[in-house]
C-alpha positions in Angstrom: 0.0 0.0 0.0 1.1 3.4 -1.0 2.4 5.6 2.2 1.2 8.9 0.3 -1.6 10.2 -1.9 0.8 11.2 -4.9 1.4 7.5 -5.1 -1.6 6.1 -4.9 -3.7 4.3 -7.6 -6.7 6.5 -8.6 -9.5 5.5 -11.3 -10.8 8.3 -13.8 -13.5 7.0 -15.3 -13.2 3.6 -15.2 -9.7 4.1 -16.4 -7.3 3.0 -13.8 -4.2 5.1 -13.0 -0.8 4.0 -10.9 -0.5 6.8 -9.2 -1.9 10.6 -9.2 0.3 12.0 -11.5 -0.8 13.7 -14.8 1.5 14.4 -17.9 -0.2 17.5 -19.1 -0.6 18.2 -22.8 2.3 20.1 -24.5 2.5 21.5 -27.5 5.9 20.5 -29.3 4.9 22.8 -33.1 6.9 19.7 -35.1 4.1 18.4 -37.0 4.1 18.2 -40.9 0.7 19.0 -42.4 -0.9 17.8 -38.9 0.9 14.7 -39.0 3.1 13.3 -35.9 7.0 12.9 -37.1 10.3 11.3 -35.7 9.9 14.2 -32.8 7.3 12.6 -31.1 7.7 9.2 -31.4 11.0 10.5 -29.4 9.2 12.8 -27.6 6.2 11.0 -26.5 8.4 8.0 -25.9 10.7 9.2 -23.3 8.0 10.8 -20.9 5.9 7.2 -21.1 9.3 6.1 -19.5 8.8 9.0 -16.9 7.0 6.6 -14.2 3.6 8.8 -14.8 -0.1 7.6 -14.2 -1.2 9.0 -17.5 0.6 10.7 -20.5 -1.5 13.4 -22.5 -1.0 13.9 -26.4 -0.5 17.5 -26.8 -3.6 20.0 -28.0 -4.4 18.3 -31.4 -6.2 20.1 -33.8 -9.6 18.7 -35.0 -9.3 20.8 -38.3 -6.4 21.8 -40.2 -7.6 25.5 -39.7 -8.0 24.7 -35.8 -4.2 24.2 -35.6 -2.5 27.0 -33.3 0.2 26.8 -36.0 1.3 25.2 -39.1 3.3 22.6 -37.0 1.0 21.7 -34.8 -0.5 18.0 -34.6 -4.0 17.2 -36.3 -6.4 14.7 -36.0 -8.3 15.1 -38.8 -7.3 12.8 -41.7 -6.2 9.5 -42.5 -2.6 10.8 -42.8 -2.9 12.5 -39.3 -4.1 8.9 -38.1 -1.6 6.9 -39.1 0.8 8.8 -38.1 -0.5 9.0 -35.0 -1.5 5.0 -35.1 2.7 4.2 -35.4 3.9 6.9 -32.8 1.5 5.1 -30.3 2.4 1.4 -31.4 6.0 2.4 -31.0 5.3 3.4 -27.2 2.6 0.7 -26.5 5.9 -1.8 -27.3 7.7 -0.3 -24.5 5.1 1.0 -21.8 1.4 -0.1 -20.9 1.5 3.8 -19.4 -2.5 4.8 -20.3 -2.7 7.4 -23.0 -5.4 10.5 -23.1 -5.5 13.5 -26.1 -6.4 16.7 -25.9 -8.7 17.4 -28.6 -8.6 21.3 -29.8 -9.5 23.8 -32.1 -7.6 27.2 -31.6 -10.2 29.6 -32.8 -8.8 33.2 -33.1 -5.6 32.5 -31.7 -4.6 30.3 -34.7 -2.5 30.4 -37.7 0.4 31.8 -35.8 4.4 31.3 -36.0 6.6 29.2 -34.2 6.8 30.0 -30.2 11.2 30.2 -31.0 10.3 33.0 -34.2 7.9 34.9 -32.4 4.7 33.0 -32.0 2.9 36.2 -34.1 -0.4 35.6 -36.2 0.2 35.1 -39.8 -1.9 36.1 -42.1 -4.2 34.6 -44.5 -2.3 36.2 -47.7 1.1 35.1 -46.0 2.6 31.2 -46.4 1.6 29.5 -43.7 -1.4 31.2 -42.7 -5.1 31.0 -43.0 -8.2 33.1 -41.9 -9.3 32.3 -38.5 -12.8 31.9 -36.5 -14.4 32.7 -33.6 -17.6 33.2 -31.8 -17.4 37.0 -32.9 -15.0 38.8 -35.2 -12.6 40.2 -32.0 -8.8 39.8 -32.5 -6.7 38.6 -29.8 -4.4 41.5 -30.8 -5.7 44.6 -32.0 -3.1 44.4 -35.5 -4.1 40.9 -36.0 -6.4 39.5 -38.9 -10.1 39.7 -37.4 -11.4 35.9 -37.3 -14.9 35.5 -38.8 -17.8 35.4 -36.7 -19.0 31.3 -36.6 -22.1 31.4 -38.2 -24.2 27.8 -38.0 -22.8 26.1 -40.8 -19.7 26.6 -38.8 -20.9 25.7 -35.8 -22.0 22.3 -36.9 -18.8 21.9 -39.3 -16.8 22.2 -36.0 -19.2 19.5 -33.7 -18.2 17.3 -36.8 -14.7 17.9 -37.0 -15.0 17.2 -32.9 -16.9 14.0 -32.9 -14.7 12.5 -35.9 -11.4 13.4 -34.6 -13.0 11.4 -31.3 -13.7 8.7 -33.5 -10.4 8.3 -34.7 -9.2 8.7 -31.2 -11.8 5.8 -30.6 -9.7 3.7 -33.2 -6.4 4.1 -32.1 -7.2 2.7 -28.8 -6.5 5.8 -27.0 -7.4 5.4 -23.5 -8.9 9.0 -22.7 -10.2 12.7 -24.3 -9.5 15.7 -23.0 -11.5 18.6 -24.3 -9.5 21.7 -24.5 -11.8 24.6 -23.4 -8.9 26.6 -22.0 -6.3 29.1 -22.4 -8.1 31.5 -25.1 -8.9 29.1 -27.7 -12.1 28.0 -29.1 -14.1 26.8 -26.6 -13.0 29.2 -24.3 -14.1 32.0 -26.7 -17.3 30.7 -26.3 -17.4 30.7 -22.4 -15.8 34.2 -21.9 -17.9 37.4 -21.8 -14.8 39.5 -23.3 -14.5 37.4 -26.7 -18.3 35.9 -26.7 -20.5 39.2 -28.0 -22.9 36.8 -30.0 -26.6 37.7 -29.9 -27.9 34.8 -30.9 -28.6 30.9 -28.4 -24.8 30.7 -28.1 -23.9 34.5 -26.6 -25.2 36.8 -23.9 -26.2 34.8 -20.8 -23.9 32.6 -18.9 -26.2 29.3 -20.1 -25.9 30.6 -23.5 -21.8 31.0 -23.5 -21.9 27.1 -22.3 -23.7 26.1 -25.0 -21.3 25.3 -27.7 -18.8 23.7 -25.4 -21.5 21.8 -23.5 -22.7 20.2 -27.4 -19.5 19.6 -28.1 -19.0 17.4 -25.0 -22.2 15.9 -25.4 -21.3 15.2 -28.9 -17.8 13.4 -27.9 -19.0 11.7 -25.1 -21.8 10.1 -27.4 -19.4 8.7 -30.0 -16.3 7.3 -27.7 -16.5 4.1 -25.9 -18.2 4.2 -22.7 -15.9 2.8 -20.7 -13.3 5.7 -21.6 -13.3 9.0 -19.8 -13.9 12.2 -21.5 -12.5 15.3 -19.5 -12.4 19.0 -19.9 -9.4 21.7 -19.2 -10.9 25.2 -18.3 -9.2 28.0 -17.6 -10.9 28.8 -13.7 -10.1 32.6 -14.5 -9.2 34.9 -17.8 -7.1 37.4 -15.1 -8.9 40.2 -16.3 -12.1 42.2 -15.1 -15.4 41.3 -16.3 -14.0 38.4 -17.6 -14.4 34.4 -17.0 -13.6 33.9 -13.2 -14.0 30.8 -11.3 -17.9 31.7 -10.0 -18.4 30.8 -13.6 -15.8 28.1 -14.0 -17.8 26.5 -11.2 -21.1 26.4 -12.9 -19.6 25.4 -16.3 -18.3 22.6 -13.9 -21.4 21.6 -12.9 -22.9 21.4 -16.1 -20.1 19.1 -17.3 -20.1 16.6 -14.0 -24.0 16.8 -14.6 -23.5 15.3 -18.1 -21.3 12.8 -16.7 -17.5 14.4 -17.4 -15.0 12.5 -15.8 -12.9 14.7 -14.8 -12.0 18.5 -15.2 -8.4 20.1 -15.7 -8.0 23.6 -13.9 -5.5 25.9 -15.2 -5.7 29.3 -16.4 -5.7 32.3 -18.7 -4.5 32.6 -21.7 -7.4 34.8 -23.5 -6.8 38.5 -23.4 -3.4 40.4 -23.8 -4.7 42.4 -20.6 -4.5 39.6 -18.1 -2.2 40.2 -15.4 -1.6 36.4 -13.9 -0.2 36.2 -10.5 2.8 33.9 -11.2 4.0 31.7 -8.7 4.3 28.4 -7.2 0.3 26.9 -6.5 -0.9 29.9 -8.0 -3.9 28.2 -9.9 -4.4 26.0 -7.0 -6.8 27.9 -5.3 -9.0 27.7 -8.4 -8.8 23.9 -8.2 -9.8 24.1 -4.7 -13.1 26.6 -5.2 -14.0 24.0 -8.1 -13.3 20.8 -6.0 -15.5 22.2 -3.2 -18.5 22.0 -5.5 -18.3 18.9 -7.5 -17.5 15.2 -7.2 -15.7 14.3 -9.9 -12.3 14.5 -9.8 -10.4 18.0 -10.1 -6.6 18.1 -11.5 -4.3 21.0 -10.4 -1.6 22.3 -12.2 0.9 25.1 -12.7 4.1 25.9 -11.0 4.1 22.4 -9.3 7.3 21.4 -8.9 8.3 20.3 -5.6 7.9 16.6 -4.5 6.0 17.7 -1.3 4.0 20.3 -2.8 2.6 17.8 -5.0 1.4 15.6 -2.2 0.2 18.9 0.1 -1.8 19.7 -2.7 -3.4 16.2 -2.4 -3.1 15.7 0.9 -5.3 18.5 1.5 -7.5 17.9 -0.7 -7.2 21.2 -3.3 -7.1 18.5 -6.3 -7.3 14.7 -6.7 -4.7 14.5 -9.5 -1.2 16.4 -10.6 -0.1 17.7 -13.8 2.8 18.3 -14.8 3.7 20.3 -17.8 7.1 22.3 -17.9 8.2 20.5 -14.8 8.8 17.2 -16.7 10.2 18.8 -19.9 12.9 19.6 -17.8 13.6 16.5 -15.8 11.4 13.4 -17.4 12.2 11.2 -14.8 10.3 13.5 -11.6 8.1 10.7 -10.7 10.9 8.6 -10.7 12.9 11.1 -8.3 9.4 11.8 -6.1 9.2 7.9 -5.6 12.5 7.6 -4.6 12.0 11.3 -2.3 9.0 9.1 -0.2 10.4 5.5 -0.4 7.8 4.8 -2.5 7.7 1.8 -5.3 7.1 2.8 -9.4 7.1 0.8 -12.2 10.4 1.2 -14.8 11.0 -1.1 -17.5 14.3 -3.1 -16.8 16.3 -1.1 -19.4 16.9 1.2 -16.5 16.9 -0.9 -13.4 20.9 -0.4 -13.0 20.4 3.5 -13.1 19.9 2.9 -9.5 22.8 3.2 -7.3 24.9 0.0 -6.8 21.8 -1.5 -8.8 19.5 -1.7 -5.6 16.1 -1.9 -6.2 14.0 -1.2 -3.9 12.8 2.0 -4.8 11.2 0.6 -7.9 10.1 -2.6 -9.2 10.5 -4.0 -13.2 7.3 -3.4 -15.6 5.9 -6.2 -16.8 6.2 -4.8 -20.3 
């Protein structure tokens, strides 16, 4: 039995994790044409060797022109899938780590640069840009291309592109979704006040700005197998007044967990150049907490976690059930490995790496069955 709550098994959905701590979806902009490449087979591989309860595939696009950039990672064609299909086989050889996707569409804030030349929107006349969309024709920046308001045709072209790129999901025996309704994309465009100005069923009213992404879930949820959890990331708060904040995070909550979400991802902003985020370690945590408080499914925390025993406070106190882990393992892939051996705690590493251990003692860890 597990002496602490970081390493504790934990079930999402019927999905059943070793331990309580999440590989959150990262974005790695090396994609060709929405297709997976040599990068994330390498990638992808090394943090399923990180010890982890579940590995997240970064924010993949469910439309070409739902990509944040030209490199970014599609799921929606038969080239995207089978690329996808021989990244996972190559890491389903070597781990039986469970693996969730984040399904996404970037909505205004696509059709940008690389993050390392800039990260600026590109235009639709420029190579490697296209025209954007959004719940109402408001740039993110004010000298950026307006996106075009979604009109119906759009909306229900974009509950498509979700529910097939779930589908493929579906067939390539990935274990979990995660719906990305945070951090100024689509979605979240819907749910916030300062980039939702719609008049019509899907603007004004809080109920209203929930009903696009509450569809979409519905939507996913009726087309993936039932025994396989579909979760949503929110940002609790946009930073900014008169904005998303967690009061409304809470009911959107609510309405998920009411529909039967499994579980709900709290991190933060990312929707308006005004926001002014309070960086620093926990600092979405109280966010998690406020939306734990309310509802019974479980509630992950992430952001600035990267201290062994601030994980488990975090879970010891009962702010989140789960951890993510985003930047924190890009720099050092093996944390779980260094919090088990922090607690005395056992983990799972295939025997490739048992003598890493000094003087080849084991008893910090225990050989996969893989």
């Amino acid at each position: 039995m597990s002496r602490t709550f970081l390493f504790s098994p934990y079930d999402v959905g019927g999905l059943s994790l070793k331990n309580r701590i999440v590989i959150a979806p990262m974005c790695q902009y090396s994609a060709v044409n929405g297709e997976m490449t040599d990068w994330h087979l390498m990638h992808l591989g090394n943090l399923a060797q990180s010890g982890a309860g579940l590995l997240t595939i970064e924010a993949t696009a469910v439309t070409a022109d739902g990509r944040i950039s030209y490199a970014d990672v599609g799921l929606y064609s038969d080239a995207c899938e089978v690329a996808m299909k021989r990244v996972l086989g190559a890491i389903r050889k070597w781990s039986d780590m469970p693996v969730a996707i984040q399904l996404s569409h970037a909505g205004r804030k696509a059709s940008t640069d690389l993050p390392w030349h800039g990260g600026g929107q590109i235009a639709p006349d420029h190579e490697n840009g296209w025209q954007t969309i959004a719940p109402s024709a408001l740039a993110f920046n004010p000298h950026d291309n307006a996106p075009v308001e979604m009109d119906k045709a759009a909306l229900a072209r974009i509950k498509t592109a979700f529910v097939e790129a779930a589908i493929r999901a579906d067939r390539l025996e990935i274990d979990a979704i995660q719906l990305h309704a945070a951090h100024g994309y689509l979605l979240h465009e819907f749910l916030s006040p300062l980039t939702n100005h719609r008049e019509d069923e899907y603007g004004g009213s809080l109920e209203n700005r929930m009903r696009f992404p509450l569809e979409i879930y519905d939507a996913v949820r009726a087309v993936f197998a039932a025994n396989k959890p579909v979760s949503v990331r929110v940002s609790g708060t946009d930073w900014v007044d008169g904005g998303w904040d967690v009061e409304q995070t809470i009911e959107f909550a609510c309405a998920l967990e009411a529909r039967g979400c499994s579980a709900i991802h709290i991190s933060s902003g990312g929707l308006h150049v005004l926001q002014k985020i309070p960086v620093g370690p926990n600092f979405q945590v109280p966010l998690a907490r406020a939306v734990k408080a309310a509802v019974d499914m479980p509630v992950v925390a992430v952001g600035l976690i990267t201290g062994y025993e601030q994980a488990e406070a975090i879970l010891a106190t009962g702010d989140a059930d789960l951890i993510a882990l985003a930047r924190t393992v890009l720099y050092d892939p093996r944390w779980p490995w260094h919090a088990a051996a922090h607690f005395g705690e056992t983990i799972p590493v295939s025997p490739q790496f048992l003598r890493s251990q000094p003087n080849h003692h084991s008893e910090l860890f225990i050989q996969s069955s893989v």
